[in-house]
C-alpha positions as CSV (number, residue, x, y, z in Angstrom):
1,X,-98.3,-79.1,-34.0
2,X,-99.3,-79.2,-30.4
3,X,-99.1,-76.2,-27.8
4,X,-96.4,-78.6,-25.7
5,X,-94.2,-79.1,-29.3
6,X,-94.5,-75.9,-30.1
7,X,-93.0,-74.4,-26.5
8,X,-90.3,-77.3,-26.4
9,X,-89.3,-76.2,-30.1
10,X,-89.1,-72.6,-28.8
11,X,-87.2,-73.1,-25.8
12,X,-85.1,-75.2,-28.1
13,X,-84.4,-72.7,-30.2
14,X,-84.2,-69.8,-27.6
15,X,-81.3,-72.5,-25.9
16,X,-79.1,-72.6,-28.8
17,X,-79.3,-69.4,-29.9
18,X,-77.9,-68.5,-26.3
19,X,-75.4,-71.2,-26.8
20,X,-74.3,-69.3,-30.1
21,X,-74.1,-66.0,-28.0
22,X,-71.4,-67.1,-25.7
23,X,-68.5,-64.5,-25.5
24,X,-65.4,-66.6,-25.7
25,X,-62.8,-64.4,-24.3
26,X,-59.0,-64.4,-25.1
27,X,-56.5,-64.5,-22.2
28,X,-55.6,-60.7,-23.0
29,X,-59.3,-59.7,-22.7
30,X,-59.3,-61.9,-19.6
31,X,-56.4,-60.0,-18.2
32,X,-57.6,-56.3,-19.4
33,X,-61.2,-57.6,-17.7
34,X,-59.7,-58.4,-14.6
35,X,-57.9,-54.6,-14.7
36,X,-60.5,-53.3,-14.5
37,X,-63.4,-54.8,-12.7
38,X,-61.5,-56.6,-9.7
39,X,-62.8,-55.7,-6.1
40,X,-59.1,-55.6,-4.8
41,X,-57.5,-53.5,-7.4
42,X,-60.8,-51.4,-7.3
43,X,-60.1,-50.6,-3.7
44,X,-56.4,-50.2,-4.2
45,X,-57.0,-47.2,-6.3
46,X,-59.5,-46.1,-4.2
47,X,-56.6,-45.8,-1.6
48,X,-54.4,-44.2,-4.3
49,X,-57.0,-41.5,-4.5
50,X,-56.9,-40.9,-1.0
51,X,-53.4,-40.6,-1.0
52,X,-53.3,-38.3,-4.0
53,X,-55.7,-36.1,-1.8
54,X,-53.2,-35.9,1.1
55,X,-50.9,-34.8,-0.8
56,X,-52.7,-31.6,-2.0
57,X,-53.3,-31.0,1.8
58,X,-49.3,-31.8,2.5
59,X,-48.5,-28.9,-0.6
60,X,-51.1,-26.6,0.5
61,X,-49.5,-26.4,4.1
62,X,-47.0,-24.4,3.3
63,X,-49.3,-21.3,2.1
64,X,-50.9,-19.2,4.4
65,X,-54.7,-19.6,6.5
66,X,-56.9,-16.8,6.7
67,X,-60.0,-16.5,9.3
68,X,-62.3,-14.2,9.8
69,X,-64.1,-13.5,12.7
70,X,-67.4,-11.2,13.8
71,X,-69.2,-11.0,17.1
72,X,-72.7,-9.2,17.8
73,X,-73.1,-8.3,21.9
74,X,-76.4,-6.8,23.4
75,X,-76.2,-6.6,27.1
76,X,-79.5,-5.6,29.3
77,X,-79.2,-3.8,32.2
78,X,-80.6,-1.3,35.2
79,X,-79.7,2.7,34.8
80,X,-79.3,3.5,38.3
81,X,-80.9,2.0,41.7
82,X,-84.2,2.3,42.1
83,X,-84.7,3.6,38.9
84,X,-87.1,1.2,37.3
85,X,-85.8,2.3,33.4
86,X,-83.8,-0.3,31.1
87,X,-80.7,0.1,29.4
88,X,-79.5,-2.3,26.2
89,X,-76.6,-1.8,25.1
90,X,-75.2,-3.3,22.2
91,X,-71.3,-3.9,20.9
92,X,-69.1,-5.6,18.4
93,X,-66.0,-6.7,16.5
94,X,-65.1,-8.2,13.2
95,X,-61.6,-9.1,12.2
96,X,-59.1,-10.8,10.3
97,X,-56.4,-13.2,11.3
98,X,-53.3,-15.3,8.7
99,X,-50.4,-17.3,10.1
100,X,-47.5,-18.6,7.9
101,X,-44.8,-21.0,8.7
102,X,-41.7,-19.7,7.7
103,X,-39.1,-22.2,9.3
104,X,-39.5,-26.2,10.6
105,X,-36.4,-27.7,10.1
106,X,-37.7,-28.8,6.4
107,X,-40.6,-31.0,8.3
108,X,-43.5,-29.4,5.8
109,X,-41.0,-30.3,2.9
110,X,-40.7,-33.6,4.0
111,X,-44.2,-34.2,4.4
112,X,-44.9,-32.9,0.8
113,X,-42.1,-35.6,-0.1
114,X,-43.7,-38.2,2.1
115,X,-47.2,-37.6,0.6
116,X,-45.5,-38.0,-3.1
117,X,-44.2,-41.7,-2.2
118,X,-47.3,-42.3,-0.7
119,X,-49.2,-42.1,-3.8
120,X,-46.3,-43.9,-6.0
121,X,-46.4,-46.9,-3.1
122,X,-50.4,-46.9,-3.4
123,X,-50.0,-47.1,-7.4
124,X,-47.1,-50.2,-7.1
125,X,-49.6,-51.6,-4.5
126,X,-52.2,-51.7,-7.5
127,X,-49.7,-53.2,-9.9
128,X,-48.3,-55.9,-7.3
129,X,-52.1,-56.7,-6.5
130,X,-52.5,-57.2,-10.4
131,X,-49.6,-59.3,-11.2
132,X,-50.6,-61.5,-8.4
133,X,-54.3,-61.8,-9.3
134,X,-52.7,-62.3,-13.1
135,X,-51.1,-65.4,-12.6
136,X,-54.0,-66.9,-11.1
137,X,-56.2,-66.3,-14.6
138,X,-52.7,-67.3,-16.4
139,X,-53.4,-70.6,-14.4
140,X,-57.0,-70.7,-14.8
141,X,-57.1,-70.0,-17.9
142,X,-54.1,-72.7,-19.0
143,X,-55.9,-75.4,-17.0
144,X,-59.4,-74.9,-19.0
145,X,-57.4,-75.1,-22.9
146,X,-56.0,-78.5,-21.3
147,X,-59.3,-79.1,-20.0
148,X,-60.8,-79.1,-24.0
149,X,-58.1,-81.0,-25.2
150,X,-58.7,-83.7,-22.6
151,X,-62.2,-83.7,-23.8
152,X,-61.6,-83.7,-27.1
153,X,-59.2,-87.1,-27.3
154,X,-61.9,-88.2,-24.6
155,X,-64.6,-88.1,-27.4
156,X,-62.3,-90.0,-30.2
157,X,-62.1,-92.4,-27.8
158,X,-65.5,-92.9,-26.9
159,X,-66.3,-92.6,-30.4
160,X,-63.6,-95.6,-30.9
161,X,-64.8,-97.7,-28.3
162,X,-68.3,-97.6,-29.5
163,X,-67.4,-98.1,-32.9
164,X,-64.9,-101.2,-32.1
165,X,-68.2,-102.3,-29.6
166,X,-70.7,-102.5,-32.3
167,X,-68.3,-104.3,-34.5
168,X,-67.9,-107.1,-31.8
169,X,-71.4,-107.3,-30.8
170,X,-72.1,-107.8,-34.5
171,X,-69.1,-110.7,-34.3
172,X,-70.9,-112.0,-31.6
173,X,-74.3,-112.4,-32.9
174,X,-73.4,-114.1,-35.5
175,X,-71.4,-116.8,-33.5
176,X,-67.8,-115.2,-34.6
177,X,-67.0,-113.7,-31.2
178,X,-67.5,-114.7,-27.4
179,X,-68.9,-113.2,-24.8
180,X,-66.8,-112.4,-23.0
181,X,-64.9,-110.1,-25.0
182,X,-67.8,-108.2,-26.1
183,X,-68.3,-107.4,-22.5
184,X,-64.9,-106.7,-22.1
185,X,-65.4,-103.5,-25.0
186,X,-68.6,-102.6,-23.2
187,X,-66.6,-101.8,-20.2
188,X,-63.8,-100.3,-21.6
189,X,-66.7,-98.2,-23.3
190,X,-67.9,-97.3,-20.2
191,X,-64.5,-95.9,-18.8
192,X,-64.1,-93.5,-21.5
193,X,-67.4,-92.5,-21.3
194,X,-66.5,-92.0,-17.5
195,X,-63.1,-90.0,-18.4
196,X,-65.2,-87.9,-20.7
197,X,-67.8,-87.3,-18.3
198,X,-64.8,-86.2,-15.7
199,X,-62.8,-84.3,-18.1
200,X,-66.1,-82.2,-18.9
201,X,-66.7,-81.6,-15.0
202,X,-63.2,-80.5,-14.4
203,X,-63.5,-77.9,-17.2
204,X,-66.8,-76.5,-15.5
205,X,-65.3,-76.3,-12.5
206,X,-61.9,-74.3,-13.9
207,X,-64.4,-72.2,-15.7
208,X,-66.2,-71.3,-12.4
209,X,-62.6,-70.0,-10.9
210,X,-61.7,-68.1,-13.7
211,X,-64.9,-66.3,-14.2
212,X,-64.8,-65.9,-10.1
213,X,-61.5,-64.3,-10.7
214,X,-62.9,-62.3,-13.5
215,X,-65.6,-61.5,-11.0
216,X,-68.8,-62.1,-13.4
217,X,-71.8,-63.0,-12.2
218,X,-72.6,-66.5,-11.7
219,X,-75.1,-66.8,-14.2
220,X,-73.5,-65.1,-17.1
221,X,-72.6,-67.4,-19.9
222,X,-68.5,-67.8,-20.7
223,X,-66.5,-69.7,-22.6
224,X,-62.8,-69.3,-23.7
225,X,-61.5,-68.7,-27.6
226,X,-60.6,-71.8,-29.3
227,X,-56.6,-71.7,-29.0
228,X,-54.1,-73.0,-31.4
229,X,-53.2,-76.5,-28.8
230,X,-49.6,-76.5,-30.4
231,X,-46.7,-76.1,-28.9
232,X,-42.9,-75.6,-30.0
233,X,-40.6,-75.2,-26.9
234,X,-38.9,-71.9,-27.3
235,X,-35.7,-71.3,-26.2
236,X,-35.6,-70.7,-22.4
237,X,-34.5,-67.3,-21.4
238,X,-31.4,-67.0,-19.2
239,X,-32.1,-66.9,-15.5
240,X,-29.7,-64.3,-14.5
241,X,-31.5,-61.8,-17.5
242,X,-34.7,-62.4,-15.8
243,X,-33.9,-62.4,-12.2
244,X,-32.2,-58.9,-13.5
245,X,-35.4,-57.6,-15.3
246,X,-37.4,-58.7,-12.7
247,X,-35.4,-56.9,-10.0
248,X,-35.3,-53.7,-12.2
249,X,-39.7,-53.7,-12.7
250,X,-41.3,-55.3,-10.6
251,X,-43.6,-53.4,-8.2
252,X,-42.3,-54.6,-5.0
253,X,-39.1,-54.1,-5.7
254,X,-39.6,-50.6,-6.6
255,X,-42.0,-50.4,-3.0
256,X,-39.1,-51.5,-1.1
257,X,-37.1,-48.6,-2.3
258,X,-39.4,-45.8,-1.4
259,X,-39.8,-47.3,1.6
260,X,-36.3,-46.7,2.3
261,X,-36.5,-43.3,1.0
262,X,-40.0,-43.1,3.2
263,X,-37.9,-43.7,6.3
264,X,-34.9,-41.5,5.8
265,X,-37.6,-38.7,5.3
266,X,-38.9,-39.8,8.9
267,X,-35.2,-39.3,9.8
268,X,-35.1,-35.9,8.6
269,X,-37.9,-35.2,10.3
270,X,-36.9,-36.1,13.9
271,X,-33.9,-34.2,13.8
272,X,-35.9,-31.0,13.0
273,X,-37.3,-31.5,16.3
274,X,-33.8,-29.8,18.1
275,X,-34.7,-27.1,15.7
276,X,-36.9,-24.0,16.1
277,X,-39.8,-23.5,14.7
278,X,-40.3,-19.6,13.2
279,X,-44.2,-18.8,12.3
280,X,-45.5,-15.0,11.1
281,X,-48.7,-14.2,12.2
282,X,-51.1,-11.0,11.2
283,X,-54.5,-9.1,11.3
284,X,-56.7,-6.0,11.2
285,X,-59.7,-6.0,13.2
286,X,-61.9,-3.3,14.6
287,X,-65.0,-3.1,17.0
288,X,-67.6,-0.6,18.1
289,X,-69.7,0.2,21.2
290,X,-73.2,2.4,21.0
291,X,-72.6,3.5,24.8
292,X,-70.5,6.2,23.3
293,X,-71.4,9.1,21.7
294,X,-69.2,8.4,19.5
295,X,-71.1,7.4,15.7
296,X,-70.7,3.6,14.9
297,X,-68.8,4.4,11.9
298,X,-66.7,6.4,13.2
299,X,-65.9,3.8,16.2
300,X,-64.9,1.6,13.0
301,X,-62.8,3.9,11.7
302,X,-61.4,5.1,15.0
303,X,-60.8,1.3,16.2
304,X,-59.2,0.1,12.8
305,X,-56.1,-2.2,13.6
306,X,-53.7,-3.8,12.2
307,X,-51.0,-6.4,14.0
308,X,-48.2,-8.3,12.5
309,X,-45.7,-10.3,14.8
310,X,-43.0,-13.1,14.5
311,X,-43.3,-15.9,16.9
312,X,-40.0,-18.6,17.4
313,X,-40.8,-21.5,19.2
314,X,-37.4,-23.2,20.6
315,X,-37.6,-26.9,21.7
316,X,-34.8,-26.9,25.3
317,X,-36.0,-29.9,27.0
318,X,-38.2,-32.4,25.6
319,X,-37.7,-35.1,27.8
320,X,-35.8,-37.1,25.4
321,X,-38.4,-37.1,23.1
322,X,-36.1,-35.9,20.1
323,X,-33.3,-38.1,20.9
324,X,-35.8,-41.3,21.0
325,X,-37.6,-40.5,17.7
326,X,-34.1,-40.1,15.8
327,X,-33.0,-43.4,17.0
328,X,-36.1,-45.3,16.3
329,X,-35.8,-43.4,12.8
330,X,-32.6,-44.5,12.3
331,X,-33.6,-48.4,13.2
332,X,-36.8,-47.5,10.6
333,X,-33.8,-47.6,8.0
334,X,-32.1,-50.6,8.6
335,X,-35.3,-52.4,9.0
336,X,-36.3,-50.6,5.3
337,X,-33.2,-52.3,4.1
338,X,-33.2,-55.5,5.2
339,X,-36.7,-55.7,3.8
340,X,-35.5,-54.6,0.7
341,X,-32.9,-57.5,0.8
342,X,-35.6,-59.8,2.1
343,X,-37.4,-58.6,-0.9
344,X,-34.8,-59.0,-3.9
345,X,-34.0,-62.6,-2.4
346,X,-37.3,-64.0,-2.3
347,X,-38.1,-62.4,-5.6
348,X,-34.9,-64.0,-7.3
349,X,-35.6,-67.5,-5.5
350,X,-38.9,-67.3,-7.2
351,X,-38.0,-66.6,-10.4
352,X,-35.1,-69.3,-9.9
353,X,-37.6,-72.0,-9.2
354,X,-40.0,-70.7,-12.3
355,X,-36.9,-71.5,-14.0
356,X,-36.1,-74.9,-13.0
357,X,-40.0,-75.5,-13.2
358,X,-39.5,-74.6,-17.0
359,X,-36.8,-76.9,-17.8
360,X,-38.2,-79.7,-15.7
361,X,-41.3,-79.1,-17.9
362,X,-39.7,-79.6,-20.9
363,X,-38.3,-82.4,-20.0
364,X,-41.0,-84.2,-19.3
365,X,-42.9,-82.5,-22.4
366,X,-39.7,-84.2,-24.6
367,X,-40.1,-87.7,-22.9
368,X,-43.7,-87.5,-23.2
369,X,-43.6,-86.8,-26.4
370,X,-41.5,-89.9,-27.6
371,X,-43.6,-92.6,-25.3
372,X,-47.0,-91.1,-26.9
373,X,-45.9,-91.9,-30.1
374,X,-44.0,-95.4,-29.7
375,X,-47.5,-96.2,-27.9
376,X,-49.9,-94.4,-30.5
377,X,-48.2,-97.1,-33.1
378,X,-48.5,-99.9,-30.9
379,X,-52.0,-99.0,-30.2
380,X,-52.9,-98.8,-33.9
381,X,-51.2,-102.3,-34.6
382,X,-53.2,-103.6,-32.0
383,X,-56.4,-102.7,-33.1
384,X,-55.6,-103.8,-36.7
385,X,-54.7,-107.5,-35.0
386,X,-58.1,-106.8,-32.9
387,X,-59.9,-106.4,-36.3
388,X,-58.6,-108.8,-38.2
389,X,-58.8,-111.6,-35.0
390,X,-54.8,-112.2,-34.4
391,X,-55.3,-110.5,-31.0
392,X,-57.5,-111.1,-28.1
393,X,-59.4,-108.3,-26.2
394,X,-57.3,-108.3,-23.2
395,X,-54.4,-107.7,-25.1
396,X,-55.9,-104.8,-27.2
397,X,-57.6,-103.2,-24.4
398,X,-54.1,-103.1,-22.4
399,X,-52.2,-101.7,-25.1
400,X,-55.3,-99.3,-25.3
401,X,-54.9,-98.5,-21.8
402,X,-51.1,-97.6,-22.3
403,X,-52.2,-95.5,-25.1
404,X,-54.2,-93.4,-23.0
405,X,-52.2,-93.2,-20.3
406,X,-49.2,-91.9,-22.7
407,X,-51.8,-89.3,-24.4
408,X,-52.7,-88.3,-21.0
409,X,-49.0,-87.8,-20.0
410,X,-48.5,-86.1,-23.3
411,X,-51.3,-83.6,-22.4
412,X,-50.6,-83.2,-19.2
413,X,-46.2,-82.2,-19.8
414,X,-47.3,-80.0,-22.7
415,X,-50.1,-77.2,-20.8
416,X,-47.3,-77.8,-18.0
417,X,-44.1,-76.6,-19.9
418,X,-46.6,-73.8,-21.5
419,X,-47.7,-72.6,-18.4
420,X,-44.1,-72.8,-16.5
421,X,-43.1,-70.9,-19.9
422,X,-45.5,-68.4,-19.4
423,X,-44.9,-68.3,-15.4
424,X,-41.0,-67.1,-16.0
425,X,-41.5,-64.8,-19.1
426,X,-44.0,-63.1,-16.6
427,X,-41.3,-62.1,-14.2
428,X,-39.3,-61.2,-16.8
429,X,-41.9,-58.5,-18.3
430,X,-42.4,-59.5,-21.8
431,X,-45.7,-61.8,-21.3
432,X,-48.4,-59.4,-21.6
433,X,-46.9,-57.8,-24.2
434,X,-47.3,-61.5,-26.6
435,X,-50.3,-61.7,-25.8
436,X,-53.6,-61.8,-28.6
């Protein structure tokens, strides 16, 4: 064997031994993936973290500081005038101070409260993020599986069309066939080949937007498990259950209402403005100077202090500062309101038209159904006539053409009405859980 052979049979085998390696991944492992590696879900928690910090700070304001505080002093100086001697004298303090907050008008435990939603709205932001990134693998990954299927009738075809060209070319050498209808097969050949070619394309392209929804790198080899292609249409769920369900757990939903909650806090908190605000404060210090004759620990001892006071702080004018911030609050609710409203109606218009989607899919995937098979039978008496030389070409090739036009309706109603299926079961909560 030559040195070229031999490195062409290696690569060769290095090739489809990768090919064998390929991780075909389910739609669950897709979706758990996606958990876990996206970018924006990634930063989402990252947010959540930083909310879950402020609200250690927010519980932690309520306790009381403690500073301490030391100073060191050496001043240099003349003993009398004229007198050419040098004095240094040297001094200092050490201390420490604690404030409390014993009354705000309940604004430290509504910032505690505030800092709790916080990190429950950063965690439904994570879960609204996911179900939105979610349905885009659900599509992606629906349109690849109709993708194979589209390839795989593409192939029989192909291989029909060759075999039905050989046969005619054979016809026509030996005087029993024009040719014209030989040419005819050649090009019909050559449009399933192109279909093929195109369905293959399309499914390296859906491949590329799942995997750059999965976020792998672009090189990385991926390929999806082979999926059972049938399909029974399940019963439709009711559309007031899911707009009911989907009302009850979804994340924005559920955002809206803290929101609200968010507000009225904000309320709460502009009306402890007209309050006072009560704050006990404390130390012990003591401090020493060596231009006594006094020792420096007894100067400590002597100068040992302690100090404890009560400070109110009572808000009498504040240029309508108070009466502005409780009125914008109160706007802050309706707003949170209406948003929730906004919310609940978009959401249940949604899942109204995944509904109608679904039953318009079926629809289709029931008519489809019947034409692909009154034109399956109609395409398998026509090659029979083809074979046996009742029918012309023109006549096959256009029943053939109707045939494929059918399969590709067929195909086309049945990933739809399993995707639309999917789609409304999603907003209804019970999709991941079917998953394999």
């Amino acid at each position: 064997m030559s040195f070229f052979a031999l490195i062409s049979c290696t690569l060769a085998g290095n090739a489809q031994q990768e090919q064998t390696h390929i991780k075909q991944w389910s739609l669950k492992e897709c979706l758990a993936y996606a958990q876990q590696h996206n970018i924006t879900l990634n930063n989402l928690r990252l947010a959540k973290q930083s909310a879950d910090q402020n609200l250690i700070s927010a519980k932690a304001s309520v306790l009381p500081d403690l500073n301490a505080s030391a100073s060191q002093n050496a001043t240099h100086y003349g003993t009398a005038w004229g007198d050419t001697g040098k004095s240094i004298n040297l001094n200092g303090s050490a201390g420490l101070n604690s404030s409390v907050t014993l009354f705000n008008g309940g604004t430290l435990r509504a910032d505690i409260r505030q800092s709790q939603l916080a990190t429950e709205m950063a965690d439904l932001d994570v879960s609204e993020a996911g179900n939105d990134l979610y349905l885009q693998i659900i599509q992606a990954y629906t349109n690849i599986m109709l993708d194979k299927e589209t390839i795989v009738y593409a192939q029989d075809l192909v291989q029909t069309s060759q075999a039905q060209t050989e046969q005619m070319d054979q016809q026509y050498k030996a005087g029993a066939a024009a040719k014209k209808d030989l040419i005819q097969l050649q090009a019909q050949l050559a449009s399933d080949q192109y279909t093929l070619t195109s369905a293959k394309n399309a499914e390296r392209q859906d491949k590329i937007t799942l995997k750059q929804l999965l976020q792998l790198p672009v090189d990385s080899a991926f390929d999806i498990v082979k999926a059972d292609t049938t399909f029974a249409l399940a019963a439709i769920p009711s559309l007031h259950e899911v707009i009911q369900d989907a009302i009850n757990k979804r994340p924005e939903i559920k955002n809206s209402l803290l929101n609200i909650e968010n507000s009225k806090l904000d309320l709460k908190k502009a009306k402890a403005g007209y309050l006072p605000v009560i704050s006990l404060n404390g130390g012990i210090g003591t401090n020493y100077n060596n231009g006594t004759n006094i020792g420096t620990f007894r100067q400590f001892d002597n100068n040992f202090y302690q100090q404890i006071g009560i400070t109110a702080t009572i808000p009498l004018f504040s240029r309508k500062v108070n009466q502005t911030n409780v009125a914008k609050s109160n706007i802050a609710i309706k707003q949170a309101e209406l948003d929730l409203l906004n919310t609940k109606t978009i959401l249940s218009q949604t899942v109204e038209k995944a509904y109608i989607n679904t039953q318009n899919a079926y629809s289709q995937y029931d008519a489809s159904a019947e034409q692909l098979n009154y034109n399956k039978e109609a395409y398998r008496i026509a090659g029979e006539e083809l074979r046996v030389g009742s029918a012309n070409t023109v006549e096959y090739i256009q029943q053939k053409n109707l045939y494929i036009q059918a399969l590709q309706a067929y195909t086309q109603a049945k990933y739809s009405a399993m995707l639309s299926l999917n789609v409304f079961n999603f907003y209804k909560g019970d999709f991941l859980e079917n998953q394999q």
